[in-house]
N, C-alpha and C positions, 0 to 999 in steps of 0.2 A: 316675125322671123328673127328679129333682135332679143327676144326672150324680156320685153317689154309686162309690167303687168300694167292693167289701169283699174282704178277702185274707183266707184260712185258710193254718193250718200242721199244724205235729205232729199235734197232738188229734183231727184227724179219721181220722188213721190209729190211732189207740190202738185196743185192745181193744177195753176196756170204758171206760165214763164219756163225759161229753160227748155223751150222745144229743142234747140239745137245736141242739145245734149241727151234729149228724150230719142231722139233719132238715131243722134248715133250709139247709143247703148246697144240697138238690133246689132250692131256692126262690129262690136268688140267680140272676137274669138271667144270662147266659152272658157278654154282655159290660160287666158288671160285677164280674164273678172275676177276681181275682187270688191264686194260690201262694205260698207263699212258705215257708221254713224257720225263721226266726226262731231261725236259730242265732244263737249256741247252745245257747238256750233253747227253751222249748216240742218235747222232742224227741216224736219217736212212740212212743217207747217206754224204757225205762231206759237204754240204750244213747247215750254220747255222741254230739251233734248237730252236724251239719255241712252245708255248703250241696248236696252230692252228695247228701243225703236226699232233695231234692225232688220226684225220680223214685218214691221210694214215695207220699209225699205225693200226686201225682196220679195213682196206681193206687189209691190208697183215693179218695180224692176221688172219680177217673171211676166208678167200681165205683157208690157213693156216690147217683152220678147218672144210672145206666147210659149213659153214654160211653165211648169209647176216652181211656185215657189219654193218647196222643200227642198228638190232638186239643187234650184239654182242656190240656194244657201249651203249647201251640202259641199257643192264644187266650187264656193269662195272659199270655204273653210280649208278644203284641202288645197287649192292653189295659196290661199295663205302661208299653212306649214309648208308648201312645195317651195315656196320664194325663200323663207324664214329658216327653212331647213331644222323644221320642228318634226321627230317620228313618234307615228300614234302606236 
């Protein structure tokens, strides 16, 4: 109602750990998601982080939320430029 955005990264693609955060990603409004890598830190896994991640990141994510990940990448990208006030 605040016009709040919230971005996830890595973590929700890890294994294990970070349930609380896995849970509530069901929970966040659709268009108030945003993706993002937060390279290059916060990787998904041990493996060095880079911004070409971000495609695993919204296949756990969508998984996450039962969506299609293309989808849900599609509507980070425009709630991005929507916050950003970027026109395509």
């Amino acid at each position: 109602d605040l016009g709040f955005m919230i971005s996830v990264g890595g973590p929700v693609a890890r294994a294990k750990g970070y349930e609380t955060l896995k849970r509530g990603l069901a929970r966040i409004p659709g268009d108030a998601l945003i993706l993002e890598t937060d390279s290059p830190d916060q990787s998904p896994d041990e493996l060095p982080n880079e911004p070409a991640r971000l495609v695993e990141i919204a296949q756990a994510a969508a998984a996450l939320r039962n969506e299609d990940w293309r989808e849900l990448l599609d509507r980070s990208a425009r709630n991005i430029s929507s916050l950003l006030k970027i026109e395509h």
